[in-house]
C-alpha positions, 0 to 999 in steps of 0.5 A: 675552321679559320680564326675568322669564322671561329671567332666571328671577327674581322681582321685590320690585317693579316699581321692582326689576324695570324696574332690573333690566331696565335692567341687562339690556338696558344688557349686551345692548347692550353685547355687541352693540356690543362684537361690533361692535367687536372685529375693531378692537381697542377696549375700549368706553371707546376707543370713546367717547373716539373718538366723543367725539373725533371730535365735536370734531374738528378741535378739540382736546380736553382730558383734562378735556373727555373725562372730563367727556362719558365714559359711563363716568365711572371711566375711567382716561382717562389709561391709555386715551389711552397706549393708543390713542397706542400703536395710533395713534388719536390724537395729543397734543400740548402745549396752546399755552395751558398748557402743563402741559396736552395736547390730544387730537385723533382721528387719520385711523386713529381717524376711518377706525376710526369709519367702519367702527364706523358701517357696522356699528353701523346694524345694531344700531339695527335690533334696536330697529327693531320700536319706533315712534319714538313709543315710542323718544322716550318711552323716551328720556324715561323714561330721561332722568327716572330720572337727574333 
């Protein structure tokens, strides 16, 4: 169905409408993920810091390194980590090289979180699956060119 007829709106523009579209689809996926998700108890931003996590894993990470790969870039990454301390996603610890700052690691839970996540986000890519991977990579470059 097209933006227009979803969202009963007109547009200024084609510029207005196609980031209009963006937003929309940007929140469509976004609750499919967070569908996927819920039964686990993660926010969208515990999400990403675990993926982000498990990328490194069995390195550490810094608070730095994680603000810098978040999707979100206003994350009170500081409160999210307490947070999945609390639910025991991952573990902290003094950096051996300065010692003023910490290093996060994914626990076993965090990984065994992520591999149900896993399981069930195929099932998201599958919404996109009526794309050829012809239109999937063009897309992945108009994307890419709208941030410059």
């Amino acid at each position: 169905m097209e933006i227009q007829d979803e969202i009963k709106s007109n547009f200024n523009s084609d510029y207005h409408k196609a980031r209009v579209n963006i937003h929309f689809t940007h929140n469509y996926l976004s609750e499919q993920l967070l569908e996927i998700i819920k039964p686990l108890k993660l926010s969208l931003t515990q999400f990403n810091v675990l993926r982000i996590l498990r990328g490194q894993h069995p390195a550490a990470s810094s608070i730095g390194l994680l603000k810098e790969r978040m999707l979100d870039k206003n994350s009170d990454i500081s409160r999210v980590i307490d947070r999945m301390l609390d639910k025991k996603l991952v573990v902290r610890k003094e950096c051996k090289q300065d010692r003023r700052q910490k290093d996060i690691q994914i626990s076993q839970l965090g990984l065994d979180c992520l591999s149900k996540i896993d399981e069930r986000e195929t099932a998201l890519d599958q919404k996109m699956q009526h794309l050829t991977i012809e239109e999937v990579t063009r897309l992945n470059v108009l994307l890419d060119k709208i941030r410059g």
